[in-house]
C-alpha positions, 0 to 999 in steps of 0.5 A: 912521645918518642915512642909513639913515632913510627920509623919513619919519624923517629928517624927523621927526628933523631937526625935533627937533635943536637949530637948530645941527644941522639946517641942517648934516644937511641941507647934508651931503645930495644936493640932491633928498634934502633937498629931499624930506626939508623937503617932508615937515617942517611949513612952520613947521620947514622954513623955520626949517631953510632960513632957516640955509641958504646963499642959493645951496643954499636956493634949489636946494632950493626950485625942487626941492621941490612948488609948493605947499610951496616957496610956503608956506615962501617965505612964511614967510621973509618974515617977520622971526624972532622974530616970530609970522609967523616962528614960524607955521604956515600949515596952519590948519584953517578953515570958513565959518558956512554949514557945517553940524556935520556939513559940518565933522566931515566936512571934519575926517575927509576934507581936515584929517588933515594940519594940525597942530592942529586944537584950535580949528577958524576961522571965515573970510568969503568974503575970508579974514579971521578971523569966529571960532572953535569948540572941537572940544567945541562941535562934538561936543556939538552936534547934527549939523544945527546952523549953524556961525553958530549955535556960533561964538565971534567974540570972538577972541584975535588976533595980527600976524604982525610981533607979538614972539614973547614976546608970543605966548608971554605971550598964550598963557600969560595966556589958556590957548591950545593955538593963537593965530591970525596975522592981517595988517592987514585981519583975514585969517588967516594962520597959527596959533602952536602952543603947542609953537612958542610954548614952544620 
């Protein structure tokens, strides 16, 4: 059945099997398919699948798969599992305070479709580092010419990426969050957790 699904499906499949599964559909398929098939999963899924691969087929996949993806999910298998940078998506959506409502409704519609939670939109500096957040409500409801300055909310629950992801979870559980933000050392946002992951 598996192999009459198009990329598309395959990968929206493989995601929602149990863990045992997954690395053994993708083991059982030609190397430029599963390549293909991980490059369209969330990074967070992808690595999760190629973590459970032989050293020897997880590279083989990589050095097929796009740079930018094969990067994200390398670094991700940086970090120990169970750990909030083990279980994180690097797809975050951020904006600097200079930008207008407007600048970042536009962002949103044009270069934001593709990441995977846009609950909460983050506010970084010229280095990265986590400066805020705003709720999408907070974006809507203000007028189109307001500065993000003017609406961001700098008190921001945070995590480490080597944090235990029970601590995540309880983190998210104690303060209602839809999404956590992963930060190192320095402040520099690194990723969120997503409730759904922070569940699982």
């Amino acid at each position: 059945v598996f192999e009459h699904l198009d990329n598309v499906q395959a990968a929206e499949t493989i995601a929602s099997l149990e863990d045992e599964y997954q690395a053994d559909v993708i083991g059982d398929l030609g190397a430029q398919r599963a390549s293909d098939i991980l490059g369209l999963m969330d990074p967070d899924d992808a690595a999760d699948v190629i973590g459970d691969l032989s050293y020897d087929k997880a590279e083989r996949l990589l050095r097929l798969m796009g740079v930018q993806e094969s990067r994200m999910i390398r670094q991700l298998l940086g970090y120990k599992e169970k750990t909030a940078g083990g279980i994180m998506t690097p797809e975050v959506t951020t904006v600097d305070e200079d930008m207008t409502v407007q600048d970042v409704i536009d962002f949103l519609r044009r270069d934001a479709a593709e990441h995977e939670s846009i609950y909460y939109i983050y506010v970084v500096d010229d280095d990265g580092r986590l400066a805020g957040v705003i709720s999408l409500r907070d974006l809507i409801m203000s007028a189109p010419e307001t500065h993000i300055a003017e609406l961001v909310n700098r008190d921001v629950i945070r995590v480490l990426a080597d944090e235990d992801q029970e601590d995540v979870a309880e983190t998210m559980s104690k303060y209602d969050l839809l999404a956590l933000p992963v930060v190192d050392e320095t402040g520099k946002l690194l990723g969120i957790v997503t409730v759904d992951d922070a569940l699982e």
